[in-house]
Structures are given as structure tokens and as C-alpha cells.
C-alpha positions in Angstrom: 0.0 0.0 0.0 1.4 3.5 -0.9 0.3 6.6 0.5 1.3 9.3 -1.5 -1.2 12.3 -0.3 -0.4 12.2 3.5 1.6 10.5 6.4 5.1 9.7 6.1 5.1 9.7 1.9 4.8 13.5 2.0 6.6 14.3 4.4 10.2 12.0 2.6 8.8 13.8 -0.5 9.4 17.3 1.1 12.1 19.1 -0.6 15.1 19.7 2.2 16.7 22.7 0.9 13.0 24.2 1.3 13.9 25.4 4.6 17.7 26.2 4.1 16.5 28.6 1.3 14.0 30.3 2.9 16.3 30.4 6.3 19.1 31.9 3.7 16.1 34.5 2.4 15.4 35.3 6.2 19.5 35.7 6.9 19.6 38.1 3.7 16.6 40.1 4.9 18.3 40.5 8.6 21.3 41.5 6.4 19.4 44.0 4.3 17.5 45.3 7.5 21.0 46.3 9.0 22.8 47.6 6.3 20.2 49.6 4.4 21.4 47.6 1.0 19.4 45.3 -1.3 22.7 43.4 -2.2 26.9 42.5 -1.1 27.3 42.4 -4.9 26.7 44.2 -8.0 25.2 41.2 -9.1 22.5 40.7 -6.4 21.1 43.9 -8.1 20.1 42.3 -11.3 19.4 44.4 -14.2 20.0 47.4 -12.5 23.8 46.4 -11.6 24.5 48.6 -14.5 22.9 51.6 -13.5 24.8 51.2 -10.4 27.9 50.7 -11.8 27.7 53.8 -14.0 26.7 55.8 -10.9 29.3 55.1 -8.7 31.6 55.9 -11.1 29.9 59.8 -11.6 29.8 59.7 -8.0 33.6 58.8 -7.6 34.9 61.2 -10.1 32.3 64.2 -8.6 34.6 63.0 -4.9 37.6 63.8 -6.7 36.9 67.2 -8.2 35.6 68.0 -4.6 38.6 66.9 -3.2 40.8 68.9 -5.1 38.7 72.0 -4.8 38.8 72.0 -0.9 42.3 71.3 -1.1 42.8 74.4 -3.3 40.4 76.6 -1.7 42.2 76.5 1.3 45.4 77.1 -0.7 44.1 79.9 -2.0 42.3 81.8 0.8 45.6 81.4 3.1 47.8 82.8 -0.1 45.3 85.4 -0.6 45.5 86.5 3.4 49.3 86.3 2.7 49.0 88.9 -0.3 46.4 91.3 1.8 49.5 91.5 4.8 51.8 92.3 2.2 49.5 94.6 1.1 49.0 96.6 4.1 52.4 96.8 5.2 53.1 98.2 1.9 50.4 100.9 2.5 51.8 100.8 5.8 55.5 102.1 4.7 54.5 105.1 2.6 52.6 106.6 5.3 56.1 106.0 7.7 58.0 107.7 5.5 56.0 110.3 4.2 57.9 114.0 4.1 59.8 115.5 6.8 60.0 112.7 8.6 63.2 112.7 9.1 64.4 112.2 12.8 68.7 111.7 13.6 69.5 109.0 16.1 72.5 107.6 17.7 72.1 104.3 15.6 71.8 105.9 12.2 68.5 104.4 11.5 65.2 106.4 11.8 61.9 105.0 13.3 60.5 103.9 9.8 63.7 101.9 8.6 63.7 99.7 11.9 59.9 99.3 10.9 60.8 98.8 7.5 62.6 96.0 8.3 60.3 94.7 11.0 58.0 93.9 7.5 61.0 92.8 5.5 61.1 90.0 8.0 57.7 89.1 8.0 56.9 89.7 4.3 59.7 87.0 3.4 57.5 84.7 6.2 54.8 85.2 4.5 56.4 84.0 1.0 57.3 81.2 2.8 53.8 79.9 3.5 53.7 76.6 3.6 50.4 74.1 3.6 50.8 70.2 3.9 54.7 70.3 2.5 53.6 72.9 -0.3 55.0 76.1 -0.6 52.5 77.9 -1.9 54.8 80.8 -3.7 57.3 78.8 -4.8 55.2 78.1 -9.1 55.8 74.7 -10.1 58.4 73.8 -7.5 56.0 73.5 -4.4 58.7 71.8 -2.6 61.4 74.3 -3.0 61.9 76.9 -0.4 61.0 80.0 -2.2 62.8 82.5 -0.4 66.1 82.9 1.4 66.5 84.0 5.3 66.9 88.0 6.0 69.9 87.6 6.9 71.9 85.6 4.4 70.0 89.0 1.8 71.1 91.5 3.7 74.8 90.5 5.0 75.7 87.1 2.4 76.9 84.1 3.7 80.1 85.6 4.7 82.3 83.0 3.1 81.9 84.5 -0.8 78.3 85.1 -1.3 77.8 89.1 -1.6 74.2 90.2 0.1 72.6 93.2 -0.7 74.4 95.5 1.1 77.4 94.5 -0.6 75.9 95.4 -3.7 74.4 98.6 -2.8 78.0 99.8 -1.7 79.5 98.1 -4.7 77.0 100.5 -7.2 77.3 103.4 -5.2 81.0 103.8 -5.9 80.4 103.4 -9.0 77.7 106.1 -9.4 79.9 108.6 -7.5 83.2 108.0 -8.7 87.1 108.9 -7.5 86.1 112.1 -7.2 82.7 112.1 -5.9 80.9 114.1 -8.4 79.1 111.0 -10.3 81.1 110.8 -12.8 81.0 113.7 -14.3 84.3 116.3 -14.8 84.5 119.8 -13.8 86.8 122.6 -15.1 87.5 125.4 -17.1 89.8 128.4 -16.9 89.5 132.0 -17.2 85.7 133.6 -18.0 84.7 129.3 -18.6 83.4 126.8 -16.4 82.6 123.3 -17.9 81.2 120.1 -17.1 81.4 116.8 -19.4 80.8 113.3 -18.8 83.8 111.0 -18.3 85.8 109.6 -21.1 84.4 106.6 -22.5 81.0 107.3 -21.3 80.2 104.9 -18.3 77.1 103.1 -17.7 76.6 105.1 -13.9 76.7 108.3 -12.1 74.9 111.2 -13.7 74.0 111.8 -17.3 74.2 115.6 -18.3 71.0 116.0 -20.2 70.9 119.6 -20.7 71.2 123.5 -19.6 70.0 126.8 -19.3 70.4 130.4 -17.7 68.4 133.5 -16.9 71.1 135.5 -17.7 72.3 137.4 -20.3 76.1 137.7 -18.5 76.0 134.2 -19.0 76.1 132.1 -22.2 75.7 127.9 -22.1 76.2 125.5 -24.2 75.1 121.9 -24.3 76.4 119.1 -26.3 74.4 115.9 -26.2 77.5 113.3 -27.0 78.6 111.1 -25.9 79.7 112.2 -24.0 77.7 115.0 -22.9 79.1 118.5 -21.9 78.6 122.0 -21.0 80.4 124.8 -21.2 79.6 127.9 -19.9 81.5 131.6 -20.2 80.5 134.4 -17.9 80.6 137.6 -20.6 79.2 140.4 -18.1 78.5 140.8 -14.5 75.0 138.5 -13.6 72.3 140.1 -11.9 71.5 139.0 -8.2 69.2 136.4 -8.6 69.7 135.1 -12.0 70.3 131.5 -12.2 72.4 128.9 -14.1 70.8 125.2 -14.2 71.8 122.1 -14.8 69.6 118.9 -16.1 70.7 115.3 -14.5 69.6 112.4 -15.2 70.3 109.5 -12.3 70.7 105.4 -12.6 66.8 105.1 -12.0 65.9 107.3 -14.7 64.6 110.4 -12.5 65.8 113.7 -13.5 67.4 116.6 -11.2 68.2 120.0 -11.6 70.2 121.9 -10.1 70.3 125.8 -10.1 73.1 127.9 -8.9 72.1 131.9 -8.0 73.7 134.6 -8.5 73.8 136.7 -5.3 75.9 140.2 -4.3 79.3 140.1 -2.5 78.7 139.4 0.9 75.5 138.6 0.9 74.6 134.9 2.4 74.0 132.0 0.2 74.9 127.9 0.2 77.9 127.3 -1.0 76.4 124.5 -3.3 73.0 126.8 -4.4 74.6 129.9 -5.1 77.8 132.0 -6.6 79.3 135.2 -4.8 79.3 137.8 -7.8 83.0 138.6 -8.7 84.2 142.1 -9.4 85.3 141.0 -12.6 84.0 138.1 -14.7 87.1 136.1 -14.4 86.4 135.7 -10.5 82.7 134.7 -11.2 83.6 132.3 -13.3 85.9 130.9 -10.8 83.0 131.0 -7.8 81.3 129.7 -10.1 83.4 126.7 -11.3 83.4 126.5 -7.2 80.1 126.3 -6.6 79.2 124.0 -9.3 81.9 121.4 -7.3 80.1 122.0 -4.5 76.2 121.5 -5.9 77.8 118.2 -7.9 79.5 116.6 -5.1 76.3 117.5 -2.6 73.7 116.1 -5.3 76.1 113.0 -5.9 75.9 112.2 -2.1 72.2 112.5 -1.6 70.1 112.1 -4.8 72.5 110.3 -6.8 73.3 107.8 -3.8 69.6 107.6 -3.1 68.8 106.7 -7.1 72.2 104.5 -7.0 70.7 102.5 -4.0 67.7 101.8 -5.4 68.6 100.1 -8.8 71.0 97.8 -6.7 68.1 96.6 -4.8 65.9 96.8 -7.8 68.3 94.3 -9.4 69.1 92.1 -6.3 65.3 91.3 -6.4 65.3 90.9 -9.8 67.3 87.8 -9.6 66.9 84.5 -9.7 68.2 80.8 -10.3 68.2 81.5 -13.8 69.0 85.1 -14.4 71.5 86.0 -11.0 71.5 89.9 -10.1 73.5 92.0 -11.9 76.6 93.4 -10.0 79.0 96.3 -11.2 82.1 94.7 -12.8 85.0 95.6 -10.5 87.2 95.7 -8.3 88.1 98.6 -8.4 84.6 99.7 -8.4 84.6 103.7 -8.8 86.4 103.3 -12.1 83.8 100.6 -13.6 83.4 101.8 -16.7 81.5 98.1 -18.1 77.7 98.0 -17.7 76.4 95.6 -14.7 76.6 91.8 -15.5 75.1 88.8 -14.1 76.7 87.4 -10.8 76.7 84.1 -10.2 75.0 81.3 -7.4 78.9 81.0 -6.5 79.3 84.7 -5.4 76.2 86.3 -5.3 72.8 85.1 -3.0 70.1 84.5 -5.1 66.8 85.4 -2.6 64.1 83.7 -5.1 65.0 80.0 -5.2 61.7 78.9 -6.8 60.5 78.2 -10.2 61.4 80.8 -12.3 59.8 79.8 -16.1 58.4 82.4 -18.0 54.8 82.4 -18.0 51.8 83.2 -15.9 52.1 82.7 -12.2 48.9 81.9 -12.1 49.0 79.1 -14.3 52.2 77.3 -12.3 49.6 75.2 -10.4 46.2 74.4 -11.4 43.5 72.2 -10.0 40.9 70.1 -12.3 37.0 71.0 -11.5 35.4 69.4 -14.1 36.3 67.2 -17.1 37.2 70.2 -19.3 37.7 73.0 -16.8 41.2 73.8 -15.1 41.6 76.6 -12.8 44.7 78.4 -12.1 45.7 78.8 -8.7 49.2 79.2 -8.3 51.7 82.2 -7.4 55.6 82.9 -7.2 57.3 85.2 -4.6 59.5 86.6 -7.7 56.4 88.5 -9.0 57.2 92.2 -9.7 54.2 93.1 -7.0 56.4 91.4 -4.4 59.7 92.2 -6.0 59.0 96.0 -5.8 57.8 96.0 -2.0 60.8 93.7 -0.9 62.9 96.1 -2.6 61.7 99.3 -0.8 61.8 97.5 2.6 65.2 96.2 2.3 66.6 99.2 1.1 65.5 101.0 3.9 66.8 97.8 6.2 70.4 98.6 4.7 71.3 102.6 4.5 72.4 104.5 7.4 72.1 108.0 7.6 74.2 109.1 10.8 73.8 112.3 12.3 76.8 114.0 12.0 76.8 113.8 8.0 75.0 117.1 7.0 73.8 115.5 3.5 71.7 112.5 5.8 68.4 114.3 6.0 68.7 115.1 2.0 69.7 111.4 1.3 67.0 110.3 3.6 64.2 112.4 2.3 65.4 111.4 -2.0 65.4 107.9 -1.0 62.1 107.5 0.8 60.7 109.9 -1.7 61.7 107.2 -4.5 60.3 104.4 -1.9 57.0 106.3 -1.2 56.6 106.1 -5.4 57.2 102.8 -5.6 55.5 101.5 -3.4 52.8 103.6 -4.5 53.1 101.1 -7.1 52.6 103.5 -10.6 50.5 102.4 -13.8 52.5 100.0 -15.6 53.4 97.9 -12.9 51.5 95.1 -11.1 49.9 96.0 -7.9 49.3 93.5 -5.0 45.9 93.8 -5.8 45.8 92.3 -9.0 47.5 89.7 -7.2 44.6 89.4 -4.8 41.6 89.7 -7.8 43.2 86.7 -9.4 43.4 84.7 -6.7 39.6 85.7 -5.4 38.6 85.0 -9.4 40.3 81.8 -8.7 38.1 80.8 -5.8 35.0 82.4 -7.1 35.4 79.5 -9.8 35.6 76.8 -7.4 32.7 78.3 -5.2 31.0 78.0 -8.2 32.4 74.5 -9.5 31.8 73.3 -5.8 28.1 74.4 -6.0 27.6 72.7 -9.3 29.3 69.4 -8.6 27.4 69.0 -4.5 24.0 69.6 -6.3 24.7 67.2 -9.1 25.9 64.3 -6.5 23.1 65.4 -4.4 21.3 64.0 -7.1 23.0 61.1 -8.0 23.2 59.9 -4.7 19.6 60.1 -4.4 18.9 58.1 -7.9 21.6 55.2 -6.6 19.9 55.0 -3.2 16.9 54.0 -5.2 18.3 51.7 -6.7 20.9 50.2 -4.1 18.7 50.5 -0.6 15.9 49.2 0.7 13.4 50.7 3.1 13.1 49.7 6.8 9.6 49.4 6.5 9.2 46.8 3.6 12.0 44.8 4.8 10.2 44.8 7.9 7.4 43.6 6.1 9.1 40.9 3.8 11.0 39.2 7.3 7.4 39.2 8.7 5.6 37.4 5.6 8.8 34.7 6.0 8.5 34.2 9.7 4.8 33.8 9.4 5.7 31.0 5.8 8.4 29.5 8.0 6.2 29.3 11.2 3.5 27.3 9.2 5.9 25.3 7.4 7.3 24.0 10.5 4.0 23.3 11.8 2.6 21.4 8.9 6.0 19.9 8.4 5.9 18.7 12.5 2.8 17.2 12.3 3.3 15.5 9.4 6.5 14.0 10.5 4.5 12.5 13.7 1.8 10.9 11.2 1.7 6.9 11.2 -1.1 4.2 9.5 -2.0 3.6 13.0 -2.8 7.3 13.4 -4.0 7.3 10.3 -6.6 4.7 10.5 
């Protein structure tokens, strides 16, 4: 007899792996319930394993243009703050030095030249920013130290390596000369005084670019050269107050005159701004000649050394690892008569040891947004911006100006006048704060990238959430539907397993 509808028959008919598979359903429903996701594998989603795939991916690359936008946001708002400080102690110089503010002290060093180089010291900090190993004004070379300490600039390395002050004394020799008229000649004999450029026409000192007199007892002629010269005869007796003037122009390409007056016998006047009237014209022409020694040699030491000082900082700062400062050929120095050539690493500190290249700043370091869309982000401490303000604060750092010299105040007033201009920063040169809109135009674009990019994973993340979780509540659901299959299964599947013919029948 067989019994194939009840008793034992059904229940050795019973598939086994019934219950393992719905227990392994139940298991992956637990699983699910915990970790918010339909499946371990890409393959558990079925035919949305694509989708996914091509999600994640969007998703990975959108983490990876954030990444690098953060990373270069904070770059650029800490080089920006470092631009704004330079800024302001820039601002912060011309109002120290402004006019007449000249004050003598035992040290040779006003107030606003110990400040000045309280700022030189913290601007070359600031070019030093680093963030996470990377220098952040150093161009391509973000591991390079961009900018040498304050004192190997100022004083060299002592074994060799001339710093700036070496170089400012070296060009202002040159500028002045043996005899300390900036390389010009004086002379004359007789009714003639004359000035001329020195033979061979050197590269420093002054340039004699023309002159001119009120008076008629006086007659002048120029000669353009090279080299220039002027020659001037005294005819007649001058009128008190008439004048004789002289055009100069210095290294830096400003222009000085200076005018010599004719005053009575006995009457008071400088002895380098005015000529003693002679009772004949051969003694005029003598205090003249005089006079003009004097007004040379005076404007030598305080506009001309002022000028001089300035393009030797101006080319210190213009070096670099590829193109060293240029340095007056010499010794002997006040006899140079060779333009300035290119020093080398070996004998001359180079303060910019960064990338150099030619080319945008900007564009030494750039950070990818978007699939087509680089943004420029980088900076170099050589920029002429930076250049010009570490020139004005150094050369203040460097000249003395002690009391006892009478021409200090004059050399202290032509020198921070030229400081006060430059740092002023004239059109044709590049201002910290194009500096700072470049960098802000910079960030503006990854603002704007970032905004883009967080709404467009926003909504990625959304669509792959759709596809990859599940929801508490139907998983919920789904385990109760299985406990409630399981719990009658095991019921039916109990009774049947105690069912006999006996019980049966």
C-alpha cells in the first residue's frame, strides 16, 4: 500500500533545501534590514547592476573634483591672506616715511627703517607659506623653499656670497666716482666753467641732459655726446638772482636739476646753491666753477646715492636661479666703466630659489573642477608686485644715515621719496591687488564648480539610493511574511512527520 497524499510519503517527498533557502532569504533580509542595502554584490542587483555601476563611477569622479577644490580653496584663501598682509604693510611704509620725517638717532637708523625692516622680516614669512609640504609661492616647484632668510639678503653668507648691502656699496661707488661728483668732470679756466661726462661714457653716475640760464652775462652751451658736456662763459657781471641750471639724469631714470644763483658780495648764500658775484668776470667764473663742485659733489651724495641705492636693490630682487643679479664689474669699483653683468650662485645670493619659467604665475599650479575645466591657482614670490615691495623695505633695512653727515636728512628724504613712489606702485606695474583679484577670481570659480558638482551628486546619490537600498519598512514587512511561511511550514511539516497508518486509520 502507498500513500502518497499524507503521512510519512509526503513528508520524505518534502524538498530539504525548502527550509535552508528560505532560512538563507530570512538571513539576507536581517542582512538588508541592518545595512540599508538590497545586495553585497553588484550582481544581487540584477538588471539594475548597470545603472549602479555607472553611478558610482559619476559619483567617484564628482569626490575627486571635490577633493581637489577643498584642497585648493584653502590654498588659496591662506595665499590670498598672505597677499592682503603684504599689502597693508606696503600701505603701511609710505605713510612712515611720508615728508619731513626725518628724525637723527644715535644708531643711524630712523623709526620707519627699523619698521621697514620689521616687515621685510615678516613679508619673506609670508612668502614662505607653507600648507601640507607645499610652498605655496614657490610656481611649479612647491617643494622648494621659495625665499632665502633675512639675513643671508642683507649680509651674504660671509664665506663668498655678496648680500645686498654689498651690492648697494659696490653701485654706489660706481655712481659717484674717485672724485665724488658721479662721474662727471668739472673745469674750465679764465671767463669758462665746464662740465662733461667721463671719457668713454660709463654706464653710472649722472647723465648731463641739458642747460640753461636766466642771464644774459651768462652764455651755455650743451652738447648731447657722448659724452655729454657744458660749457659755460661768464661775458658780463650777472644780476643777483639770476640763475644757471643744470639737467641730471640718475641710474633710476629720474631727472634733477640743479640751479646755482647769483647773489651780491657778501650777501649769504649755500655754497652748493649759489655763486658770490665777482668784481670781474674772471672771479665769477671761478666762484662759479666752485660752486658748481660743490652743488655736484652735494647732489652726488644724496640724490645720486639715493637713485644708486635703489637700482642695486631693484636688481638684487630681480634675480633669480636663472638670471643672478646683476653686480657692477670691478674691483676697483669707482672706475667701472663696463655695464652691470650677471653674478653668479657661487658669489652672489640669489633670494628667489623657486621656479622661475616664464609664464603666468597663475598658471604654475592648477587644480581640475570638471572634465574640461582647469583653474589656475598658483603664485611665485619673484612677481614684480612682491619684487618691488621687498625692494623698498630692504633698502630701507640697509642705508644708514648718521647724524653727523650734514647731506643725511637730503639722502633720507630722496630715497624714501623714491620708496614712497614705488611703493605707491605707478600704472604699468603690477599691484598686490591684482595679485589678490586673481586669486579671489580663482576661488570664485571653485565656489562656483563646488556648488555645481554637491547639487549634481546630491542627485546622483539620491537616484543610486533607489536603486541600491531598501526601506526599513518593507524589509520589515518581507521578514514578517517569512517568519509567518516559515512558522507554518514548521507546523505542517511537525505534524506530518509524527503521522503513522495507526494514526492514520
Amino acid at each position: 500500500m502507498t500513500i502518497t497524499a499524507t503521512g510519512t510519503g509526503a513528508y520524505r517527498s518534502a524538498k530539504p533545501n525548502q527550509f535552508v533557502s528560505s532560512r538563507a532569504q530570512f538571513d539576507d533580509l536581517q542582512r538588508q534590514l541592518a545595512t540599508k542595502k538590497k545586495s553585497e554584490t553588484f550582481a544581487g542587483l540584477g538588471m539594475d547592476r548597470g545603472r549602479s555601476l555607472d553611478l558610482n563611477n559619476r559619483l567617484s569622479t564628482l569626490e575627486g573634483y571635490l577633493t581637489g577644490i577643498q584642497r585648493a580653496d584653502v590654498n588659496l584663501k591662506l595665499a590670498t591672506q598672505a597677499v592682503e598682509n603684504f599689502a597693508k604693510m606696503t600701505r603701511e611704509t609710505v605713510s612712515d616715511t611720508r615728508a619731513g620725517s626725518y628724525q637723527p638717532s644715535s644708531t643711524g637708523r630712523t623709526a620707519p627703517q627699523v619698521l621697514a625692516e620689521e616687515k621685510f622680516k615678516q613679508a619673506l614669512d609670508l612668502l614662505n607659506t607653507n600648507v601640507n609640504g607645499r610652498y605655496l609661492f614657490s610656481g611649479r616647484t612647491a617643494n622648494e623653499l621659495p625665499v632665502v632668510d633675512y639675513s643671508l639678503i642683507m649680509n651674504g653668507d660671509g664665506a663668498g656670497k655678496a648680500g645686498l648691502k654689498q651690492l648697494i656699496s659696490e653701485r654706489r661707488e660706481a655712481d659717484l666716482g674717485v672724485d665724488g661728483f658721479g662721474r662727471l668732470t668739472t673745469g674750465g679756466s679764465g671767463t669758462a666753467a665746464t662740465i662733461a661726462k667721463e671719457p668713454g661714457n660709463p654706464p653710472y653716475g649722472f647723465d648731463l641732459i641739458g642747460a640753461s640760464t636766466s642771464s644774459a652775462a651768462l652764455t651755455v652751451n650743451y652738447t648731447a655726446g657722448p659724452p655729454a658736456d657744458v660749457a659755460v662763459d661768464v661775458v658780463g657781471t650777472p644780476l643777483p638772482g639770476e640763475t644757471l641750471t643744470i639737467r641730471l639724469k640718475l641710474p633710476d631714470d629720474t631727472v634733477e636739476e640743479i640751479t646755482l644763483t647769483a647773489r651780491a658780495e657778501g650777501t649769504d648764500g649755500t655754497a652748493h646753491g649759489s655763486f658770490a658775484i665777482g668784481p670781474d668776470n674772471a672771479t665769477t667764473a671761478m666762484r662759479l666753477r666752485e660752486t658748481i663742485d660743490a652743488a655736484l659733489s652735494r647732489e652726488a651724495n644724496t640724490t645720486l646715492s639715493a637713485a644708486s641705492a635703489q637700482v642695486a636693490a631693484e636688481n638684487f630682487f630681480a634675480g633669480s636661479p636663472s638670471n643672478p643679479p646683476l653686480r657692477v664689474p670691478g674691483p676697483p669699483f669707482d672706475a667701472a666703466s663696463t655695464a652691470p653683468a650677471p653674478g653668479t650662485d657661487a658669489n652672489t645670493v640669489i633670494w628667489y630659489r623657486g621656479d622661475d619659467a616664464t609664464g603666468s604665475a597663475r598658471a604654475t599650479s592648477s587644480v581640475q573642477v570638471d572634465q574640461s575645466q582647469l583653474v589656475a591657482t598658483g603664485a611665485r614670490a619673484n612677481e614684480q608686485a612682491f619684487r618691488i615691495g621687498l625692494a623698498q623695505f630692504a633698502v630701507l633695512a640697509a642705508e644708514t644715515f648718521q647724524a653727523s653727515d650734514p647731506n643725511s636728512e637730503a639722502r633720507y628724504e630722496a630715497l624714501t621719496e623714491r620708496s614712497r613712489n614705488a611703493l605707491g606702485y605707478p600704472p604699468g606695474t603690477q599691484n598686490p591687488s591684482e595679485i589678490i583679484v586673481e586669486l579671489g577670481t580663482a576661488q570664485t570659480a571653485l565656489a562656483q564648480a563646488k556648488e555645481r558638482h554637491t547639487a549634481t551628486k546630491n542627485y546622483l546619490t539620491t537616484t543610486l539610493d533607489g536603486i541600491e537600498n531598501v526601506t526599513t519598512e518593507e524589509v520589515a514587512v518581507q521578514i514578517l511574511a517569512l517568519q509567518n511561511q516559515l512558522q507554518a511550514s514548521y507546523q505542517t511539516t511537525s505534524i506530518l512527520s509524527k503521522l503513522s497508518l495507526t494514526n492514520y486509520l
